[in-house]
ZAMARGU-4260 file (C-alpha; in steps of 0.2 Angstrom, whole numbers, plus 5000, padded with zeros to 4 digits):
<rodrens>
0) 5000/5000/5000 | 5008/5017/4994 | 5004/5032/5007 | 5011/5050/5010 | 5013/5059/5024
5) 5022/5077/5024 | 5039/5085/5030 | 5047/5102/5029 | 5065/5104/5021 | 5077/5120/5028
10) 5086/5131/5013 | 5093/5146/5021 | 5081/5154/5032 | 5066/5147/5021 | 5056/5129/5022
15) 5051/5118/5008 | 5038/5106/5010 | 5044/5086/5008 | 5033/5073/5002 | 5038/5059/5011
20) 5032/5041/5000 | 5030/5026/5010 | 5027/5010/4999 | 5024/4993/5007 | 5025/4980/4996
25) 5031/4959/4991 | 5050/4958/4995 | 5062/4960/5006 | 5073/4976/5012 | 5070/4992/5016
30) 5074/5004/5004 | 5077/5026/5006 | 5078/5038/4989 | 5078/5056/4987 | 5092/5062/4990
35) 5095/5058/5011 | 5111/5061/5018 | 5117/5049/5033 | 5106/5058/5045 | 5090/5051/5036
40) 5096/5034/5032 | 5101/5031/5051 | 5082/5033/5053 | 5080/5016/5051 | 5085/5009/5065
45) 5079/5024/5075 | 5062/5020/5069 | 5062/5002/5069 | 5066/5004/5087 | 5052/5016/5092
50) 5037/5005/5083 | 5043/4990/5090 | 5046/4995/5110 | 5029/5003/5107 | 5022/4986/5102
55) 5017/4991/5083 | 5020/4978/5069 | 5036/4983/5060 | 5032/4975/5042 | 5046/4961/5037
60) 5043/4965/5018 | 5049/4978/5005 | 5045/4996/5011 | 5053/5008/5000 | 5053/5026/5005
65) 5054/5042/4994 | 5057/5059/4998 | 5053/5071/4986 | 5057/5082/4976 | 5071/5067/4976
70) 5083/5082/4966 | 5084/5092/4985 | 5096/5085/4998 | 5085/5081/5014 | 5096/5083/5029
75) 5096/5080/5049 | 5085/5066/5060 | 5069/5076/5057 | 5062/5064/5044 | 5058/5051/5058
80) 5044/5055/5064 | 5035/5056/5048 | 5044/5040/5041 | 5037/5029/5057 | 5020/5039/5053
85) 5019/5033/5035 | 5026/5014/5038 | 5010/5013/5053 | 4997/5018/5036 | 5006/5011/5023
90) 5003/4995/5034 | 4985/4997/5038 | 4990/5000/5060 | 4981/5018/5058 | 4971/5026/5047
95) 4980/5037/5033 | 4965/5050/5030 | 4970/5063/5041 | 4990/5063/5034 | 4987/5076/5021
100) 4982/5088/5034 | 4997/5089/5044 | 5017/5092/5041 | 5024/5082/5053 | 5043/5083/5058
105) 5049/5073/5074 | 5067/5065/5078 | 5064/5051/5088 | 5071/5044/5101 | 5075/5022/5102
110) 5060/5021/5118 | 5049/5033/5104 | 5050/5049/5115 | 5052/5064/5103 | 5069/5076/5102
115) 5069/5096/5097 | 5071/5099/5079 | 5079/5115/5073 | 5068/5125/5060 | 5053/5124/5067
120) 5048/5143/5066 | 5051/5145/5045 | 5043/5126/5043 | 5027/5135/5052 | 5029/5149/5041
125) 5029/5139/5026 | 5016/5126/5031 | 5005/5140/5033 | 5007/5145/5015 | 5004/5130/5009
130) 4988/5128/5016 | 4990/5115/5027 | 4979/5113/5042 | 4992/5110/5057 | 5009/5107/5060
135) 5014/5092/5071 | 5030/5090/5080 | 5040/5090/5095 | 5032/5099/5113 | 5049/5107/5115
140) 5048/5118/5099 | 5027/5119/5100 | 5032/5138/5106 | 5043/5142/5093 | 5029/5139/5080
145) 5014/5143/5088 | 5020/5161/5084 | 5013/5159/5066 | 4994/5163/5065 | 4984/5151/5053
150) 4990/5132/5057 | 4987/5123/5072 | 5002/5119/5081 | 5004/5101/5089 | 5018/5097/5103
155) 5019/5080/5108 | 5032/5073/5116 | 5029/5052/5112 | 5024/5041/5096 | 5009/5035/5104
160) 5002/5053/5108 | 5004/5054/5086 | 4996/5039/5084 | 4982/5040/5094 | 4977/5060/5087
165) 4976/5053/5071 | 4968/5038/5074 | 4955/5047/5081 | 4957/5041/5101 | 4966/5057/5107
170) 4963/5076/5107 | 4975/5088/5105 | 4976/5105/5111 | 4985/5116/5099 | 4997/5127/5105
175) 4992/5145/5107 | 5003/5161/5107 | 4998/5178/5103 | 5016/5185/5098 | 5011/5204/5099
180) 5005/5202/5116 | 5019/5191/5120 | 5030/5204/5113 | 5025/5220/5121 | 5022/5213/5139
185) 5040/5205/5138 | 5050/5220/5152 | 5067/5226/5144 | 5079/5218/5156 | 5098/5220/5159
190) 5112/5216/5169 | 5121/5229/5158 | 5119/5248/5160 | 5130/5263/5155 | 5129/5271/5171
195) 5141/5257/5177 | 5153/5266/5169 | 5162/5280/5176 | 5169/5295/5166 | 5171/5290/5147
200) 5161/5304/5143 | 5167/5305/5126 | 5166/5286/5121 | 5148/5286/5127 | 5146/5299/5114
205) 5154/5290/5098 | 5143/5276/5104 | 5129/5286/5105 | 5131/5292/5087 | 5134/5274/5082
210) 5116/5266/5090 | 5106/5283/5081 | 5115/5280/5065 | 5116/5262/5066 | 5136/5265/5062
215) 5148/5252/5061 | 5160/5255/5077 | 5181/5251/5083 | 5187/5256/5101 | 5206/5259/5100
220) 5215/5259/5118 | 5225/5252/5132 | 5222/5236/5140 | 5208/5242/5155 | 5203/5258/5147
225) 5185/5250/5146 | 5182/5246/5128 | 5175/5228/5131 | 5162/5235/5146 | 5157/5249/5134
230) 5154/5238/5118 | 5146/5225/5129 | 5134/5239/5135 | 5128/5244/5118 | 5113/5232/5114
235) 5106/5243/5130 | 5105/5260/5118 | 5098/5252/5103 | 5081/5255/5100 | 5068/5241/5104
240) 5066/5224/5091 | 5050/5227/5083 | 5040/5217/5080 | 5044/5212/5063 | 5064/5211/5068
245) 5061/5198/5080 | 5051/5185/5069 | 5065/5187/5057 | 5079/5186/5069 | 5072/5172/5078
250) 5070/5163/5060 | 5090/5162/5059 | 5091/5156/5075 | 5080/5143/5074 | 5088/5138/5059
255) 5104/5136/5069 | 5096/5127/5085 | 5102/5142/5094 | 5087/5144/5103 | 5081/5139/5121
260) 5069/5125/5123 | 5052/5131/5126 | 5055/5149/5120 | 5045/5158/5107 | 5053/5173/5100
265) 5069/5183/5103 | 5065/5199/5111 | 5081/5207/5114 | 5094/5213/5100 | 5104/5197/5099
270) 5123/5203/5106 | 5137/5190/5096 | 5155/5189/5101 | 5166/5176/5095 | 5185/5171/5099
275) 5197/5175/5089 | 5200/5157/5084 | 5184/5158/5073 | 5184/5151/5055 | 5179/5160/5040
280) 5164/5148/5039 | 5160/5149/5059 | 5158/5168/5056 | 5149/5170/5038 | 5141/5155/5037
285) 5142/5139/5027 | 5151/5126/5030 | 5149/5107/5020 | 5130/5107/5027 | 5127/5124/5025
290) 5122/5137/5043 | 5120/5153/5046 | 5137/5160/5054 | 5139/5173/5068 | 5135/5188/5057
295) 5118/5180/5052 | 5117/5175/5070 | 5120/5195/5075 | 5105/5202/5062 | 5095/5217/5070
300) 5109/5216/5082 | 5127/5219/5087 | 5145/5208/5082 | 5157/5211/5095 | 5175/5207/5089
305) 5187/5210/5105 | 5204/5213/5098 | 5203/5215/5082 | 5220/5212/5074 | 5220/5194/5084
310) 5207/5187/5071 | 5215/5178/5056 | 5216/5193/5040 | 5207/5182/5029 | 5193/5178/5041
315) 5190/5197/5043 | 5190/5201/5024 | 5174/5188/5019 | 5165/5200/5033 | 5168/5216/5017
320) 5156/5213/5006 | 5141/5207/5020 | 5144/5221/5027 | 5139/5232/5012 | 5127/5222/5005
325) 5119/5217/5021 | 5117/5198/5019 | 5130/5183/5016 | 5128/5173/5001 | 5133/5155/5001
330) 5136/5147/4983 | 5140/5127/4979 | 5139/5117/4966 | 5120/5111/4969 | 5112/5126/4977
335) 5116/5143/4981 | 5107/5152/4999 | 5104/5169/5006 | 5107/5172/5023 | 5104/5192/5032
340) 5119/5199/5040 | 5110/5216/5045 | 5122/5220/5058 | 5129/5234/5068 | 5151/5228/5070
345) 5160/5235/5086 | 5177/5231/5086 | 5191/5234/5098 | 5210/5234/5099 | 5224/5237/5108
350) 5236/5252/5099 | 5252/5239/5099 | 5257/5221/5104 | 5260/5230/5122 | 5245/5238/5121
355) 5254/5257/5130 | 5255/5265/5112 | 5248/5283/5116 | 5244/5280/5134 | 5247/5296/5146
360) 5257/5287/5159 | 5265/5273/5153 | 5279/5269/5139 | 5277/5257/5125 | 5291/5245/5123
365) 5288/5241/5107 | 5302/5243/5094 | 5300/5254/5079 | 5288/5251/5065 | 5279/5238/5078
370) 5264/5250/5078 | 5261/5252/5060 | 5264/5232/5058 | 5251/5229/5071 | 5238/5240/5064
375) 5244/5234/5045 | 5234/5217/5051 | 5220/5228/5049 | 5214/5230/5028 | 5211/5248/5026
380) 5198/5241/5014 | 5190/5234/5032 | 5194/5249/5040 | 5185/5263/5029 | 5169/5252/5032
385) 5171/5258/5049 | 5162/5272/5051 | 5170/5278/5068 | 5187/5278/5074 | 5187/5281/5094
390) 5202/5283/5104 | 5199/5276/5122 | 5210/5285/5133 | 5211/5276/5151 | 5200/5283/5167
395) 5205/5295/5176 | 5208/5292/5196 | 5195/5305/5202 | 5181/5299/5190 | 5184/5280/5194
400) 5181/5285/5212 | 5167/5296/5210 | 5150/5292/5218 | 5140/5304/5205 | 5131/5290/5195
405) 5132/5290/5175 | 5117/5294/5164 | 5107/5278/5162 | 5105/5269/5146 | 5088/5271/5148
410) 5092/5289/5144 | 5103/5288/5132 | 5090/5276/5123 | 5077/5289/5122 | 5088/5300/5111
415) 5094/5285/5101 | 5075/5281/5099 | 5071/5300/5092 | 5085/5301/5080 | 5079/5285/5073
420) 5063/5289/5072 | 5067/5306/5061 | 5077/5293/5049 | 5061/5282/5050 | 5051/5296/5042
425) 5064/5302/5029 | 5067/5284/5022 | 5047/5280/5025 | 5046/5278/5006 | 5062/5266/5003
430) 5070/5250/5011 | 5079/5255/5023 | 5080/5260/5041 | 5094/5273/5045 | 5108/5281/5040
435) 5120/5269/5040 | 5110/5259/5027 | 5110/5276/5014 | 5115/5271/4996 | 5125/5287/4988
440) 5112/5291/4978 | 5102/5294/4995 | 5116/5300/5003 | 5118/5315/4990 | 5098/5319/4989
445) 5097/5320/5011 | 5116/5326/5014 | 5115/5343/5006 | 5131/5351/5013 | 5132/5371/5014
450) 5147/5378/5008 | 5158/5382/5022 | 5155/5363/5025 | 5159/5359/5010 | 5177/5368/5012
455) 5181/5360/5029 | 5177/5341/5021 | 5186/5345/5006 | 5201/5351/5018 | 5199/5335/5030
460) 5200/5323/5013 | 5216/5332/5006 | 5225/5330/5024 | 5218/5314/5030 | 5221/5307/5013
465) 5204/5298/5015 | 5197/5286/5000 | 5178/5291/4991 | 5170/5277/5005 | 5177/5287/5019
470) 5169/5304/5010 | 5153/5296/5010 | 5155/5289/5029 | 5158/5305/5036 | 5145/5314/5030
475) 5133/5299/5034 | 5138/5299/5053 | 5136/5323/5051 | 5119/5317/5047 | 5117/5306/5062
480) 5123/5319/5074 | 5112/5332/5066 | 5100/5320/5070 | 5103/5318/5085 | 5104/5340/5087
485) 5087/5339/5080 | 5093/5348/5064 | 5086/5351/5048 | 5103/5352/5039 | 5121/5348/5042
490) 5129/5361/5051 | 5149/5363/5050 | 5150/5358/5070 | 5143/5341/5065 | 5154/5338/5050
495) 5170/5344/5061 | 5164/5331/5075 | 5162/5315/5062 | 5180/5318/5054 | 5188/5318/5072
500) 5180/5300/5069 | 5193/5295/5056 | 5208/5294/5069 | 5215/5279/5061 | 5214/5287/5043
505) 5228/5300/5051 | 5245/5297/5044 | 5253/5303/5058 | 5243/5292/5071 | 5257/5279/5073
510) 5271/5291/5067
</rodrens>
């Protein structure tokens, strides 16, 4: 007897659906096509084991299973849940009416328990368009999915509690989440703040700049100036996830299994920071079964890189192009995929290997051209997508001892959240969000420069010897910080404060 049942395959951040074929037939041998990888051909011993311990009748003739398309690689354990499902029809042990209804995805366990699977969020997504009535899977991802309105979830955690809901012996309750709800009651909490941090007035600024303008950041300073407590507190000054930002961000994670069991969506900006030791595919993405890499995982949110020149040079140039175009493309010979990389970058560094390059007090040991070498592991390519340059100086005695509390983040927030919202309505008509994001088309028509400021940029690019990206980047954050002032147009003050910016554009800042 031939039967189908239906999966869901992951590409990306986007499902397709699986026709899953199970024939019982005369003969001998079980049989898998369509493309599986190891994963799905393991599943035979995963499901044989579940059916029998569970007393169903495993069929000792030909079964022959087909996943189709059979052109598309279907990968993981996932497929077992649906597999068992269709051997228990195909062999007349339930009823196979109610199988068109439902995708069903499921690894199971040898005693028939059911373990996580990872995509469950875009396999709701795209069971919904599909038509499909409900989506039946494991209870530890139920939340996850329930966040898509129009198909009834189903968490179960056991073969049997399947068997029965489709035989007709069992009712299911489906899982219910109302994600807006859900989204706006859930409280902004932190153990970060930026009044933990006392004096750095000026770095709090750059940064402040940065979250409005949604600017690419680096932290240049001496070991224990801060630049890791500041960077760490700067998903706290970034405006809110909508709505919107976190169904998409938590898609990615999902995808990668990266989120907790039992949780629905993501509702803070997701704050990434990997080791220096990281591969070129650990932080784009890829690899020989294709995820999303750390700046996918860091969309609508902020990628941390804690000394900068530590990282490989060829890890850190496949980050040039994402970080233009805003999204990782990962091309093989089969298949090609799309991952988002909309993310803010704040790096940090030391100014030389013994980190006292510049420091006030103490001297740097290193020998002569060691500065320019250290900072030569740095491309200028990477650097002049960098929009702000900071110098963090260490804190001064009397401010680390104050007892005058900092501005709050809260605070500083508010202001990041106006300025954003001014770039909100000026880009209302086009895709994107803020400044950072401008093309130079757009930069030209909502940068208009008067003509003194005109002079002074023109002056800035002949010293500074900066390239036609750094031009544009300058006047990007002057917009930010007018922004910010509340101003219509660009004044001169706020071009002269975005080229102080390009410190490490300076000839003579390792001289």
């Amino acid at each position: 007897m031939l039967v189908k049942t239906f999966g869901s395959a992951v590409y990306g951040v986007d499902a397709a659906t699986i026709t899953v074929e199970v024939n019982i037939c005369q003969g001998q041998h079980y049989f898998m096509v369509g493309l599986p990888d190891n994963a799905v051909k393991e599943s035979w011993s995963r499901v044989e084991s579940a059916l029998r311990v569970n007393k169903y009748h495993m069929p000792r003739t030909r079964i022959i299973v087909n996943l189709a398309p059979a052109d598309i690689r279907k990968e993981g354990s996932a497929y077992d849940l649906p597999i068992a499902i269709g051997i228990l029809a195909a062999s007349e042990q339930i009823s196979a009416s109610l199988l068109e209804k439902y995708i069903i995805m499921g690894e199971l366990s040898l005693d028939g328990n059911l373990q996580p699977i990872k995509g469950a969020l875009p396999i709701a997504i795209q069971a919904q368009k599909d038509g499909f009535e409900g989506f039946i899977l494991p209870k530890q991802n139920a939340q996850e999915a329930a966040i898509v309105e129009g198909v009834k979830i189903y968490g179960v955690e056991h073969i049997d509690e399947v068997v029965e809901f489709l035989s007709g012996t069992r009712v299911l309750e489906p899982t219910k989440i109302n994600a807006s709800e859900e989204f706006s009651a859930y409280p902004e909490n932190s153990i970060f703040d930026f009044s933990d941090v006392k004096g750095q007035e000026n770095i709090k600024r750059a940064l402040e700049i940065a979250a409005a303008g949604g600017h690419n950041v680096i932290l240049i300073g001496p070991p224990g100036a801060g630049k890791t407590m500041l960077a760490k507190r700067m998903p706290t000054i970034l405006p809110p996830l909508s709505l919107e930002e976190a169904l998409e961000t938590t898609k990615i994670h999902s995808v990668a299994g990266k989120l907790r069991r039992n949780a629905s969506l993501l509702y803070q900006r997701p704050f990434r920071s990997p080791h220096h030791t990281v591969s070129n595919a650990a932080l784009v993405g890829g690899g020989s079964n294709p995820q999303p890499g750390e700046i996918s995982l860091a969309h609508n949110g902020v990628l941390f890189l804690d000394e900068l020149p530590e990282f490989k040079r060829d890890v850190l140039e496949v980050m040039r192009q994402p970080m233009e175009e805003r999204k990782v493309n990962i091309s093989r010979t089969r298949f090609s995929i799309d991952y988002p990389a909309n993310f803010m970058l704040v790096a940090s560094m030391n100014p030389c290997p013994c980190g006292y390059y510049n420091h006030p007090e103490k001297d740097c040991v290193c020998g002569p051209g060691v500065v320019h070498k250290y900072l030569n592991k740095i491309s200028g390519p990477l650097l002049d997508r960098i929009d702000l340059h900071v110098e963090v100086t260490p804190v001064k005695l009397e401010d680390l001892s104050s007892k005058q509390l900092s501005e709050k983040s809260s605070e500083i927030r508010k202001r990041v959240i106006e300025a954003r919202n001014v770039q909100k309505n000026r880009f209302q008509a086009q895709d994107i969000y803020c400044n950072a994001q401008m093309t130079t088309k757009q930069t030209r028509e909502s940068c208009q420069l008067d003509i003194a400021s005109q002079q002074l940029l023109n002056t800035a690019m002949k010293r500074l010897g900066l390239s036609a990206r750094a031009y544009e980047r300058i006047i990007r954050v002057a917009r930010t910080i007018a922004d910010l002032e509340k101003s219509e147009s660009i004044k001169t003050e706020h071009l002269a404060e975005a080229i102080q910016f390009r410190s490490l554009d300076r000839e003579s800042w390792a001289a």
